[in-house]
PDB file of N, CA, C and O in Angstrom:
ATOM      1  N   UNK A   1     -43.977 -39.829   0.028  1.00  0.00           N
ATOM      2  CA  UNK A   1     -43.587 -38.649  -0.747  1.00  0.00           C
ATOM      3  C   UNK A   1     -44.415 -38.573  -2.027  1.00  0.00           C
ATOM      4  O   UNK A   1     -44.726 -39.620  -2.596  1.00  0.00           O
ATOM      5  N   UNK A   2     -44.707 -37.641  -2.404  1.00  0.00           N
ATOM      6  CA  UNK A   2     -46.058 -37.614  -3.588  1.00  0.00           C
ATOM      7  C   UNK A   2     -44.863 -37.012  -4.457  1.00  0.00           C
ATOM      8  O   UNK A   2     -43.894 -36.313  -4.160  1.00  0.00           O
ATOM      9  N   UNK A   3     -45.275 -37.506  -5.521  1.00  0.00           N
ATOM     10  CA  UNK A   3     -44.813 -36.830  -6.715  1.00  0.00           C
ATOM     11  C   UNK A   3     -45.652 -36.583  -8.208  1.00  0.00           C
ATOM     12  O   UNK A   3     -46.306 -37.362  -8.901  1.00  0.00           O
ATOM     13  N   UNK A   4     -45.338 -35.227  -8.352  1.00  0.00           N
ATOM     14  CA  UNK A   4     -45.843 -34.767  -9.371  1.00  0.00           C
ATOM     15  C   UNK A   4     -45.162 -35.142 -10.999  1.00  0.00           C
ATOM     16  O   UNK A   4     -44.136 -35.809 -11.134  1.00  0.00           O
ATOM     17  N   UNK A   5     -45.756 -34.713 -11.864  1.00  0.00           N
ATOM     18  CA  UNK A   5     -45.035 -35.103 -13.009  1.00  0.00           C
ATOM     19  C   UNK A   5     -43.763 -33.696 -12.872  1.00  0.00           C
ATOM     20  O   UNK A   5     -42.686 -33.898 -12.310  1.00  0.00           O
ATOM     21  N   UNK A   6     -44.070 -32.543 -13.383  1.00  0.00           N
ATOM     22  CA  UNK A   6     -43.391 -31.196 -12.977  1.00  0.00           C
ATOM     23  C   UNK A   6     -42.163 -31.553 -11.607  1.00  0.00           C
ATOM     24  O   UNK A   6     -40.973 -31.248 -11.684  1.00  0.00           O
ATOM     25  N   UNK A   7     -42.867 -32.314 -10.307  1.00  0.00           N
ATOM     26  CA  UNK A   7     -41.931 -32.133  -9.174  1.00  0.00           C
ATOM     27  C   UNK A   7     -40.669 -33.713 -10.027  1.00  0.00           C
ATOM     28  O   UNK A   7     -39.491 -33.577 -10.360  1.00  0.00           O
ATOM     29  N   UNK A   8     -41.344 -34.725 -10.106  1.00  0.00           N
ATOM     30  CA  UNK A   8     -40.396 -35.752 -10.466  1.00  0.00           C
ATOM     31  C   UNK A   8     -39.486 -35.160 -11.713  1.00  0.00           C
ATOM     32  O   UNK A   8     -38.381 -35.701 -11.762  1.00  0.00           O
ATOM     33  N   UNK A   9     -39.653 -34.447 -12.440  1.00  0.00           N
ATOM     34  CA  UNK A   9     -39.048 -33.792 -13.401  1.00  0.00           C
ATOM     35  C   UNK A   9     -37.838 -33.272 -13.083  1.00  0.00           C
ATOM     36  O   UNK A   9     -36.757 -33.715 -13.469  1.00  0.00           O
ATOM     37  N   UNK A  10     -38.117 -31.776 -11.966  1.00  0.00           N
ATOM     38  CA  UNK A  10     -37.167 -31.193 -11.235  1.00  0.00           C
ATOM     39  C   UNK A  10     -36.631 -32.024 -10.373  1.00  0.00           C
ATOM     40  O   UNK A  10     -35.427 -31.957 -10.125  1.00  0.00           O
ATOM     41  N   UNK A  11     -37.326 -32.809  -9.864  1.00  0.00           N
ATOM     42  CA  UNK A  11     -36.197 -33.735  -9.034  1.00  0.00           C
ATOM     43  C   UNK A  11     -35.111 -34.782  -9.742  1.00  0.00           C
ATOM     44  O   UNK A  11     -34.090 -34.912  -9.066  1.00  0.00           O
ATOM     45  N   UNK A  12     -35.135 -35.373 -10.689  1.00  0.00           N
ATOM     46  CA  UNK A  12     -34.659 -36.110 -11.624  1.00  0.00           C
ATOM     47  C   UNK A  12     -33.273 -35.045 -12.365  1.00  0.00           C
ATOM     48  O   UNK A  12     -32.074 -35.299 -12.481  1.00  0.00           O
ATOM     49  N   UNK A  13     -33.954 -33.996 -12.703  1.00  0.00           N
ATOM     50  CA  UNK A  13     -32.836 -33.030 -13.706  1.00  0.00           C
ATOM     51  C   UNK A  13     -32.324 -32.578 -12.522  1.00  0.00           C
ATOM     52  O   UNK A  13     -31.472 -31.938 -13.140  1.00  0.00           O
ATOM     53  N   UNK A  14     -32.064 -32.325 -11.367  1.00  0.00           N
ATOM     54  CA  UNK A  14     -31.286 -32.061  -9.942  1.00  0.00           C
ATOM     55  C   UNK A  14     -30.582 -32.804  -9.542  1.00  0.00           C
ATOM     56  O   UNK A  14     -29.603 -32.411  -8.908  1.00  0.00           O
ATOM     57  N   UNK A  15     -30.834 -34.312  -9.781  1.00  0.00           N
ATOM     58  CA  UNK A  15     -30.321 -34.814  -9.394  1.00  0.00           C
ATOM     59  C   UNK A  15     -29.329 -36.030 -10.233  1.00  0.00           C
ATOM     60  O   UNK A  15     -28.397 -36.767  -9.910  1.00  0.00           O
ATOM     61  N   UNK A  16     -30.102 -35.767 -11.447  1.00  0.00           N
ATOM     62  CA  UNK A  16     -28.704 -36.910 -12.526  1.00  0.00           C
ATOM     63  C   UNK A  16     -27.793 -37.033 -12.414  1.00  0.00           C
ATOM     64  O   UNK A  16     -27.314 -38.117 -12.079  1.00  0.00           O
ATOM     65  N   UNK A  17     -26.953 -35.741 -12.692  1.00  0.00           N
ATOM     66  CA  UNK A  17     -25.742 -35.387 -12.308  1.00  0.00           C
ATOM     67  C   UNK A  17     -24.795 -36.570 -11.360  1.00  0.00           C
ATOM     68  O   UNK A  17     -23.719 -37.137 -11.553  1.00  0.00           O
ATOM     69  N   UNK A  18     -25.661 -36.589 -10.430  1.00  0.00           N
ATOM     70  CA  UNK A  18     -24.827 -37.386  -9.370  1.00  0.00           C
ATOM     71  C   UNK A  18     -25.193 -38.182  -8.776  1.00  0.00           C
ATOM     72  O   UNK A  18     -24.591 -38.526  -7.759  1.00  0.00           O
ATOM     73  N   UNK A  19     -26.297 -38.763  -9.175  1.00  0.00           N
ATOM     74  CA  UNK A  19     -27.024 -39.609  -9.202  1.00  0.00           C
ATOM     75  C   UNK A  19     -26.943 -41.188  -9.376  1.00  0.00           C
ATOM     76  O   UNK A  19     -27.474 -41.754 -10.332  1.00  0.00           O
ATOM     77  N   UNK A  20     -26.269 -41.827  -8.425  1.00  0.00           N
ATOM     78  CA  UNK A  20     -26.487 -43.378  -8.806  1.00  0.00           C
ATOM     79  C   UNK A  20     -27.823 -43.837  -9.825  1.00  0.00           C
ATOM     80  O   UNK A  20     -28.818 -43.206 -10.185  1.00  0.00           O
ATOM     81  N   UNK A  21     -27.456 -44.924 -10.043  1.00  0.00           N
ATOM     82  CA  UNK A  21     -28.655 -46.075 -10.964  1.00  0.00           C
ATOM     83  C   UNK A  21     -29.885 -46.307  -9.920  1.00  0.00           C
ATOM     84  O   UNK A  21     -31.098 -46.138 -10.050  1.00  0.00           O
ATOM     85  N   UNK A  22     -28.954 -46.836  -8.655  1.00  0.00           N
ATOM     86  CA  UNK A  22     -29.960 -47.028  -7.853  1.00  0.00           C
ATOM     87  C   UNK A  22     -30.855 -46.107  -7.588  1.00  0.00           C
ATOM     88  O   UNK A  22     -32.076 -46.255  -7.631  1.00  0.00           O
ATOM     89  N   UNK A  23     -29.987 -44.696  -7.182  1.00  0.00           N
ATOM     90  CA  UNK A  23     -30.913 -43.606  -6.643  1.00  0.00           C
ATOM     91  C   UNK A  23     -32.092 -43.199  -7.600  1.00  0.00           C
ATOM     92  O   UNK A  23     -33.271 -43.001  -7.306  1.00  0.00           O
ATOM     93  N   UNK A  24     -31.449 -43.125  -8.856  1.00  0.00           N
ATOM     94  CA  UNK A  24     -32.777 -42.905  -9.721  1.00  0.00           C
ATOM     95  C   UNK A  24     -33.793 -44.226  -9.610  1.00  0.00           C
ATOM     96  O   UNK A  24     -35.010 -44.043  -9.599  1.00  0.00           O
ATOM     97  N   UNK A  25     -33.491 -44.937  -9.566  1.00  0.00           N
ATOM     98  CA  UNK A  25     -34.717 -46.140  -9.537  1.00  0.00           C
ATOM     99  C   UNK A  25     -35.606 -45.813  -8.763  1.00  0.00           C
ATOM    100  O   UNK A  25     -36.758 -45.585  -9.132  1.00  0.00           O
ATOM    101  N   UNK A  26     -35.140 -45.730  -7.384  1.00  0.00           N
ATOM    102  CA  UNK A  26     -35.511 -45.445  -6.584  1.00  0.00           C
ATOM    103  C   UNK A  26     -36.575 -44.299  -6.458  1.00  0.00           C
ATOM    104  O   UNK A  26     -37.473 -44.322  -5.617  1.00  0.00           O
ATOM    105  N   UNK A  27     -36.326 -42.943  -7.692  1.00  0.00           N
ATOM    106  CA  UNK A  27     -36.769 -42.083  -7.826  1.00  0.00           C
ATOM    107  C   UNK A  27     -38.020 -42.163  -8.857  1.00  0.00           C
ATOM    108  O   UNK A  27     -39.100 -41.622  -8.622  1.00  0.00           O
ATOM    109  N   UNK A  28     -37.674 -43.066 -10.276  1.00  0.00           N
ATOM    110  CA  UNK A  28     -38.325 -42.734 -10.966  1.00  0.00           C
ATOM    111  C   UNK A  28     -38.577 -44.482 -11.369  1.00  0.00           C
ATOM    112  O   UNK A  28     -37.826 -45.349 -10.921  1.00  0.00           O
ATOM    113  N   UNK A  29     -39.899 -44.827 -12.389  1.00  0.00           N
ATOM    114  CA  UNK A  29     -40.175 -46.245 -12.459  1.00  0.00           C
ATOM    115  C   UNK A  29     -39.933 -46.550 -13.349  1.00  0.00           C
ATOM    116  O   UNK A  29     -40.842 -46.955 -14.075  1.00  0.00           O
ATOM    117  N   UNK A  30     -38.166 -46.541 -13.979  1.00  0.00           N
ATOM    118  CA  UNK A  30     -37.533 -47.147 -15.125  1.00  0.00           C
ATOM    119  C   UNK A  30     -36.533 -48.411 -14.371  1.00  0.00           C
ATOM    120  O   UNK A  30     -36.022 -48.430 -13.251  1.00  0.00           O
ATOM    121  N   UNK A  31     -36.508 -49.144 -15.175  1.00  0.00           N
ATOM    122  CA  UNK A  31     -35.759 -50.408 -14.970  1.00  0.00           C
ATOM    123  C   UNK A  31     -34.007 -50.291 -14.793  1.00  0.00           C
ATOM    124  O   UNK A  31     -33.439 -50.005 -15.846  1.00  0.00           O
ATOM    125  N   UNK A  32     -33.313 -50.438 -13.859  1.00  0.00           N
ATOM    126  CA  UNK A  32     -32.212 -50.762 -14.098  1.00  0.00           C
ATOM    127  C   UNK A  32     -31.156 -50.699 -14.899  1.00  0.00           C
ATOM    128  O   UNK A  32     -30.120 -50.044 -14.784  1.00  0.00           O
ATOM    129  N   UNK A  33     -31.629 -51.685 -15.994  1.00  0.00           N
ATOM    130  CA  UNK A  33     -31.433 -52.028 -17.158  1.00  0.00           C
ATOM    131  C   UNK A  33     -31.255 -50.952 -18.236  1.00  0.00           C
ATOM    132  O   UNK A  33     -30.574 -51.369 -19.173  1.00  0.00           O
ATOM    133  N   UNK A  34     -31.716 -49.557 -18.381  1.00  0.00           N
ATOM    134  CA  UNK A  34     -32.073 -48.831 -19.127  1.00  0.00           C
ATOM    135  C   UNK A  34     -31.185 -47.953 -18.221  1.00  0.00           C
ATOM    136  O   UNK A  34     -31.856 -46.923 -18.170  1.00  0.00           O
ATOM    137  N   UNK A  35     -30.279 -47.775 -17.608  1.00  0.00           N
ATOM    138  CA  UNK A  35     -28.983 -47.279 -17.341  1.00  0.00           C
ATOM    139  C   UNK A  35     -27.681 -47.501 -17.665  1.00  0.00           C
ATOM    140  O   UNK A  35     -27.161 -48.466 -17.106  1.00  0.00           O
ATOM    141  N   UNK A  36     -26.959 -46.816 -18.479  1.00  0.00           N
ATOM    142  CA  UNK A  36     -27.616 -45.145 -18.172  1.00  0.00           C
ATOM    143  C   UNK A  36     -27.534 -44.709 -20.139  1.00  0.00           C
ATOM    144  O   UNK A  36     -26.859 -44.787 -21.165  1.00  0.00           O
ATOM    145  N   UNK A  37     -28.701 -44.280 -19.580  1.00  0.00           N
ATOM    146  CA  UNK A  37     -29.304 -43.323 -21.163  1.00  0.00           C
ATOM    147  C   UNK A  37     -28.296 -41.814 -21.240  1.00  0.00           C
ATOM    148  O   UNK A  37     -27.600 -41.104 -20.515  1.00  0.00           O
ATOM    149  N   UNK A  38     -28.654 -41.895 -22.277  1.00  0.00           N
ATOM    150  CA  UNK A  38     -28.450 -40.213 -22.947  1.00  0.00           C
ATOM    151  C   UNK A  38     -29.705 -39.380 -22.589  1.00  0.00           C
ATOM    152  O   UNK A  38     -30.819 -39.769 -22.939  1.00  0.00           O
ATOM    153  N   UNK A  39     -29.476 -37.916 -21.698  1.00  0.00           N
ATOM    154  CA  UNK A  39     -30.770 -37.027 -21.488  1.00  0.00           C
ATOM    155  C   UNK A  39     -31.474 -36.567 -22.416  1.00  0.00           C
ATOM    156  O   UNK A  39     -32.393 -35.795 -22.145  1.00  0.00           O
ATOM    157  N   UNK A  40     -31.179 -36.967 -23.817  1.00  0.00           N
ATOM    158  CA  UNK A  40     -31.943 -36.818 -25.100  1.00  0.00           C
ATOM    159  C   UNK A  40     -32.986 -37.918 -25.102  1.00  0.00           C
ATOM    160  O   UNK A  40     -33.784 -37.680 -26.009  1.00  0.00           O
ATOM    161  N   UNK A  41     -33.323 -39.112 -24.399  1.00  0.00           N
ATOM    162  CA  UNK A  41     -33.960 -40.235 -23.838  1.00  0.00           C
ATOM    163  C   UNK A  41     -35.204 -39.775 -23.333  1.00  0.00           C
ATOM    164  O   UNK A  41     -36.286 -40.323 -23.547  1.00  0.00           O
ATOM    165  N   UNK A  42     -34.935 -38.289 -22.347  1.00  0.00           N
ATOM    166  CA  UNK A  42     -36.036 -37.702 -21.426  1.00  0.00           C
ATOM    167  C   UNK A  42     -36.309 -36.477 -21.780  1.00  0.00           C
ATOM    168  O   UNK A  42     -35.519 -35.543 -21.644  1.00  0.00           O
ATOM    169  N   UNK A  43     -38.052 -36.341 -22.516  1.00  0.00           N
ATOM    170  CA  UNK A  43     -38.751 -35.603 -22.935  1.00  0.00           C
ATOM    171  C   UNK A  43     -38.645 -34.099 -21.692  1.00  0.00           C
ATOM    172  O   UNK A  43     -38.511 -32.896 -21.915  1.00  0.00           O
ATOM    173  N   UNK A  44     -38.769 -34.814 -20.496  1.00  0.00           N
ATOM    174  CA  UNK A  44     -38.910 -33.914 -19.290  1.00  0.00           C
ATOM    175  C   UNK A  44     -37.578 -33.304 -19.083  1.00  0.00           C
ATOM    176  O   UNK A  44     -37.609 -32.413 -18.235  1.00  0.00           O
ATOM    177  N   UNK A  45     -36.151 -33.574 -19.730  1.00  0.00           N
ATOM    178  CA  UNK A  45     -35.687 -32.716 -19.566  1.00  0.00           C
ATOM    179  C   UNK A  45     -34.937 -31.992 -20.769  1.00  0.00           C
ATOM    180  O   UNK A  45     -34.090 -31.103 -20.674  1.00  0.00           O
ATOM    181  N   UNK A  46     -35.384 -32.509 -21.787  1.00  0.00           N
ATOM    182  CA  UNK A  46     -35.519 -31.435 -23.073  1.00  0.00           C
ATOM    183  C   UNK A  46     -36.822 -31.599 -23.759  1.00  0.00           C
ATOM    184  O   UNK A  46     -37.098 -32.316 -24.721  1.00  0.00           O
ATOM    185  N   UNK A  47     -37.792 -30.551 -22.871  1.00  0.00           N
ATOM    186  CA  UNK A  47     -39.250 -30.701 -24.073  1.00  0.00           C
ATOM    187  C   UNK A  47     -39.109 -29.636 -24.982  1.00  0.00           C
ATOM    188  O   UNK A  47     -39.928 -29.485 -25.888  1.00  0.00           O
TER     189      UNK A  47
END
């Protein structure tokens, strides 16, 4: 699956919501550990 910066973006803000730790890992290349942030954390989904 290729991902774009723009597509991982929309896919990420689609899917937080309901989103396990895992699933985002899975999605994006943040650590574990750094769950779970505040979406003020991610530029991509308030630029």
């Amino acid at each position: 699956m290729k991902h774009s910066g723009d597509n991982l973006g929309n896919k990420f803000q689609a899917l937080y919501p309901n989103a396990s730790p895992g699933g985002l890992r899975d999605l994006l290349p943040i650590p574990n550990s750094q769950f779970p942030i505040p979406n003020s954390q991610f530029p991509i989904l308030n630029p």
